[in-house]
N, C-alpha and C positions, 0 to 999 in steps of 0.2 A: 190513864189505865192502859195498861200492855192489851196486844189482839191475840185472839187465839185463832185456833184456824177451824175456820165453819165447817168446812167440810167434814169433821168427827160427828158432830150437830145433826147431818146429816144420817148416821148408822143407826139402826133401827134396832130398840133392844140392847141387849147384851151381848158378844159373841157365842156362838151358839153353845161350848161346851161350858163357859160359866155358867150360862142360863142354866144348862141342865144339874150342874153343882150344886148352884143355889135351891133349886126345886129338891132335888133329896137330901140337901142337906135339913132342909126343913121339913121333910116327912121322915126324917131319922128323927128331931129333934122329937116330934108328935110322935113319934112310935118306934121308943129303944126298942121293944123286944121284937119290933121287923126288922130293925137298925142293924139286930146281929145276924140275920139269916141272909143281907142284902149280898149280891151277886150284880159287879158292874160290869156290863158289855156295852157299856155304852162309847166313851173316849176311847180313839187306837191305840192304847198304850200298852205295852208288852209287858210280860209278867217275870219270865223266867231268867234265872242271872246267867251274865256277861260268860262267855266262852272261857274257859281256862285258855284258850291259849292267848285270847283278850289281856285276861289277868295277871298273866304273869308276862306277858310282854310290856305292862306297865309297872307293875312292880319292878320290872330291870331299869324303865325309867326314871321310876321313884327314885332308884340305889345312883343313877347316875346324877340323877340334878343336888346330890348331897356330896358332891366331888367336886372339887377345884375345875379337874380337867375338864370333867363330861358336860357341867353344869350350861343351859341353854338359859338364857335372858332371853328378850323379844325375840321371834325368829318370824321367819321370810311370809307376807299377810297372806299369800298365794296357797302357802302352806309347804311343809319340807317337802322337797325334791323325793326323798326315796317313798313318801305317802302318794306324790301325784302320779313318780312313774309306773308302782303299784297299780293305780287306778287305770291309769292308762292301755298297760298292757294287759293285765288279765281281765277288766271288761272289756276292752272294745279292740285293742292288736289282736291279743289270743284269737278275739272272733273274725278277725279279715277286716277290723274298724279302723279307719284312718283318725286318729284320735292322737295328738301329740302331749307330753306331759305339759309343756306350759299352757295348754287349752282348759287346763283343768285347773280348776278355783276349788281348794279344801275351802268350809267355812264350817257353824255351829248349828246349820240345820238348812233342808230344804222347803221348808214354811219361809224361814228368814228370808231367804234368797228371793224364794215366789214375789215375795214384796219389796225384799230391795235391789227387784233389776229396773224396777221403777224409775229408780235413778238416774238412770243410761235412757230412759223414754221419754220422748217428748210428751204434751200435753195437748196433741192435736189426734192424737191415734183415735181409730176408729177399736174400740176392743171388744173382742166377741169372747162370750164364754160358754161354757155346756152345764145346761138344767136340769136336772139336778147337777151341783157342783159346789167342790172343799170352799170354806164360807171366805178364805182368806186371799182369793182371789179376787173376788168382789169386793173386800172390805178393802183391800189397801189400795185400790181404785179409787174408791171413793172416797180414802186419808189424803188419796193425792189432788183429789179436784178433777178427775177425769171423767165424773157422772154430775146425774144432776140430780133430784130427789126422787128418794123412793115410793111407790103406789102403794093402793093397798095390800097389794098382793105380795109388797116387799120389792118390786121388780124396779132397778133404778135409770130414769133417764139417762140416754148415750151411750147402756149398753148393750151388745146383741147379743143375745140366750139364744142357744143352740138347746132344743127340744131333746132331750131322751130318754124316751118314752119304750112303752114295752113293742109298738110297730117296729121300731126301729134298734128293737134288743139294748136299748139305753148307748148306743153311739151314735153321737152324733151325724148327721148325714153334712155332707160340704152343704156349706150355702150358694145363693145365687150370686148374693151380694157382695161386694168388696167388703173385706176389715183389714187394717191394718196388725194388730196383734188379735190373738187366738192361741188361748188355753186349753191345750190337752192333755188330760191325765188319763194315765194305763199304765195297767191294771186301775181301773178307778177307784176314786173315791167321793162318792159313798155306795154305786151299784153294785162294785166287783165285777162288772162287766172289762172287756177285751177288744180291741183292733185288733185285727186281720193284717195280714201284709197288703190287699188290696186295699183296705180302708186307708190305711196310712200312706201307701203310695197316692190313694186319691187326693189325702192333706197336703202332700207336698206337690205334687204337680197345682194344686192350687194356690199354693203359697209362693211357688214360682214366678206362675203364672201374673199374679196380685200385688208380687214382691210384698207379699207379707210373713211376720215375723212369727214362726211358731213357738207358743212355750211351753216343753213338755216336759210333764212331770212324772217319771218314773220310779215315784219313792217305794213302788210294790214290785218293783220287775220280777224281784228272787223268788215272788211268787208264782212265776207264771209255769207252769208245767208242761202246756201244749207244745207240742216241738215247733208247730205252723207257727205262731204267735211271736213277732217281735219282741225281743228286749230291751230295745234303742230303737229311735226316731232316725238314729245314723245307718240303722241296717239298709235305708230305703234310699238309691241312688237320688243324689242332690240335698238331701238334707243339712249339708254343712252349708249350704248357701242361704238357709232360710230357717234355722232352728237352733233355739239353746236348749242342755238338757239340764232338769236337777233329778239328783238321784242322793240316796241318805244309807245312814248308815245302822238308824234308828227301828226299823223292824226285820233285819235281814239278822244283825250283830245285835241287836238289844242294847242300840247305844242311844233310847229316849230319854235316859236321864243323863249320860253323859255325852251327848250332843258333836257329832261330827258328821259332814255332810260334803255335796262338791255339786259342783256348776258347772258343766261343760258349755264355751264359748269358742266358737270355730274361728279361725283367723279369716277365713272367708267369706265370714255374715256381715252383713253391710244393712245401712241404715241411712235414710235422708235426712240433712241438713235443714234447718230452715231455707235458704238458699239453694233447695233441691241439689247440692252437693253429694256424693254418695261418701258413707266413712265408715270405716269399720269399728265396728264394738267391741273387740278384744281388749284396746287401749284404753277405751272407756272403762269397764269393768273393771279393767288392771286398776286403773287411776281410783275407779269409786271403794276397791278393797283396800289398797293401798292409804287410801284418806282418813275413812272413815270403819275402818277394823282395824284390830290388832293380831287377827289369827288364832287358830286351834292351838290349846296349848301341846306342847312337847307330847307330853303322858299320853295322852286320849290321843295324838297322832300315831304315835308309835302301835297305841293297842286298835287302833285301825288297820295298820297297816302288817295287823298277826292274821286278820280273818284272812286275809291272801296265801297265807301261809296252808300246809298241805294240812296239819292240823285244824287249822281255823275253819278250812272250806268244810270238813267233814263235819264241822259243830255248827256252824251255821247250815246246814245241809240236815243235820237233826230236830237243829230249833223250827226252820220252815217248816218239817216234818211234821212235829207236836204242834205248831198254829193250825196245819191244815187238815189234820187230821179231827181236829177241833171245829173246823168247817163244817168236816163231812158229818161229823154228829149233826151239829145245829142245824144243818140243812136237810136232814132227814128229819128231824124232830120236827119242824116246821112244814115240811110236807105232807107229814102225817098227821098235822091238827089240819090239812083240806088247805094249807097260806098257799097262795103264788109267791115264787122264790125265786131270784136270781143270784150272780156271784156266788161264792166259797168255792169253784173248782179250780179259778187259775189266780184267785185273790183270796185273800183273810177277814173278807164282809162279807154279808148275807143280807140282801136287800129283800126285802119283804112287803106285799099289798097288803095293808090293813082290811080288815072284815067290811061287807060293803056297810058303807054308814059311819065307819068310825075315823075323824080324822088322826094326823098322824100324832099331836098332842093327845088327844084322848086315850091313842093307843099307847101312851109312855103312860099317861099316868095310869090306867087300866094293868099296866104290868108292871109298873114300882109295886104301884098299891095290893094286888090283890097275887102276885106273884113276887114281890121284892127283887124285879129285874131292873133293871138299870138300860134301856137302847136307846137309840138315837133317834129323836122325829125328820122324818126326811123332808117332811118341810122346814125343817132346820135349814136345807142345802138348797132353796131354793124352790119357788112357788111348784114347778114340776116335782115337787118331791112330795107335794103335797098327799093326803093316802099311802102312802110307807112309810117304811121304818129301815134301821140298820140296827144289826146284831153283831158285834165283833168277835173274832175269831180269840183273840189275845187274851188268855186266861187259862188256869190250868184246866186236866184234864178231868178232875172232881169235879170242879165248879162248873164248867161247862156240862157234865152228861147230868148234875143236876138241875142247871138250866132247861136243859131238854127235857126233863121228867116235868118240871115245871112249866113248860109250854104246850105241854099234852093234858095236862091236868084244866089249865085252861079252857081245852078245846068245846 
């Protein structure tokens, strides 16, 4: 009989947004006529369609791969050249970012990536993560054998959870202790909480300091509004020596169903050998997309590479607009049923204290059932999440201000 690999064996549950699937899918079953009034804010998924200049910069696509001449078969895994120098220059040159195009890895999503830089890491790292924190950080840890079993509390040996907590405004504070890799995400997810340029210069003077590997995740940056507030890990002198970034494409351009994303790898990040050898991970990463992808296709690269366009920025400049403006309801609705609220000023979540006594399952199903809401239990994200919830911003502007009338009716 073939082996499987234990470490799945090890995952507790379901991943957390099936979980929540399967739960309404089955209080739709029991109850069609709440089935029709349901309003989901639970999963980040965007609502509103693809920018025209998205659109029709794929449809020129379209017209070219039905041509002899223009037609693209496999193309480069890294992704085409005019998508990365795009990326390149108007995130991170335009802003004084030393950011080269071949640093940049197109691929099909910044989740994907989260777990398969894995592949490039050894199986000796010490890994820290922040609690509350996105579930798939932890989970492909633990596909890979880098934990050991989970407690009750869900918390898995050999990892370190970084607390954040409402003392600490839900960012993590540096720790005492050495880790080799260390996950940070900003604009978060699930707080909607923010680093500071201090905070983040704290991260990398320690990551220097520890020669550890930071991995941040920037899949909200287009949300941040504060002018103080970074948008790269790269803004903060030294960070090409100690940091990858992922950033997507998926709530900024509305591309969660059409999937394209990128991984910035510095040619100056460096990593130990078993052999305590020092070596860079460019080549790694080149080699692990190069192996095992095939790349974005043509189409979905192209209508990537419209949002850069003078048209594109104004539309995605609109959509951020209507997600957060959609914020600013629900977070006013919510402070007016007496909730404590973080997030929806510089992110598209609204993290929320559950009423005292209620945990955060209780609180989901209390507002499936008697509100046909749909949010996320923050203990979803990890034992510290335990007592909140998250509200997603992603959804029109109907559904949302009647979410709000429905969160007050509650009160």
């Amino acid at each position: 009989m073939a082996f499987l690999n234990d470490n799945y064996l090890k995952l507790r549950a379901g991943y957390l947004f099936p979980e929540i699937a399967r739960r309404v899918t089955a209080f739709c079953s029991a109850n069609p006529d709440a089935a029709k009034r349901m309003i989901r804010c639970g999963i980040g998924d965007v609502t509103e369609p693809l920018p025209e200049a998205v659109r029709n910069a794929m449809h020129k696509a379209v017209d070219e791969m039905g041509v002899r001449d223009s037609f693209r078969g496999y193309g480069p895994e890294q992704g085409y050249e005019f998508l990365r120098n795009a990326i390149a220059q108007n995130d991170y040159r335009a802003h004084g970012i030393e950011v080269a195009d071949d640093e940049i890895f197109v691929s099909d999503g910044s989740k994907c990536d989260c777990g398969n830089i894995l592949d490039i890491l050894g199986d000796k790292n010490v890994i820290a993560v922040m609690d509350p924190v996105y579930p798939v950080y932890v989970d492909t840890n633990v596909m890979a054998g880098h934990t050991g079993p989970a407690n009750e509390a869900g918390a898995y040996a050999g990892l370190k959870y970084l607390p954040c907590n409402e003392a600490n405004d839900f960012v993590a504070d540096v720790p005492s202790e050495r880790a080799d890799i260390v996950y940070l995400c900003f604009p978060n997810n699930p707080t909607g909480s923010v680093a500071t340029r201090a905070q983040l210069t704290a991260w990398v003077e320690y990551a220097l300091k520890n020669d550890t590997i930071l991995l941040y995740d920037a899949a909200y940056e287009a949300y941040i509004h504060d002018p103080e507030i970074p948008h790269s890990i790269y803004e903060i002198p030294g960070a090409r020596e100690c940091a990858i970034e992922f950033r997507s494409f998926s709530k900024n351009g509305g591309f969660t169903g059409t999937r394209c994303a990128f991984t910035v790898v510095p040619k100056s990040l460096k990593a130990c050998t078993a052999s305590g050898e020092s070596h860079p991970l460019h080549p790694l990463w080149n080699r692990r997309m190069t192996t095992k992808f095939n790349g974005v296709s043509y189409i979905v690269q192209r209508g990537a590479e419209a949002l850069y366009s003078a048209e594109g920025k104004s539309e995605v400049s609109a959509l951020i607009s209507h997600y957060m403006g959609n914020a600013a309801i629900l977070r006013q609705a919510v402070s007016q049923a007496e909730l404590k609220v973080w997030g929806g000023v510089n992110a598209p979540y609204i993290w929320v204290k559950t009423p005292s006594g209620t945990s955060s399952w209780e609180m989901f199903d209390r507002m499936l059932h008697e509100a046909n809401v749909v949010i996320t239990p923050g203990s979803g994200f990890g034992s510290a999440g335990e007592g909140y919830f998250r509200i997603s911003a992603f959804n029109s502007r109907a559904n949302v201000e009647e979410v709000a009338r429905r969160i007050l009716a509650l009160r």
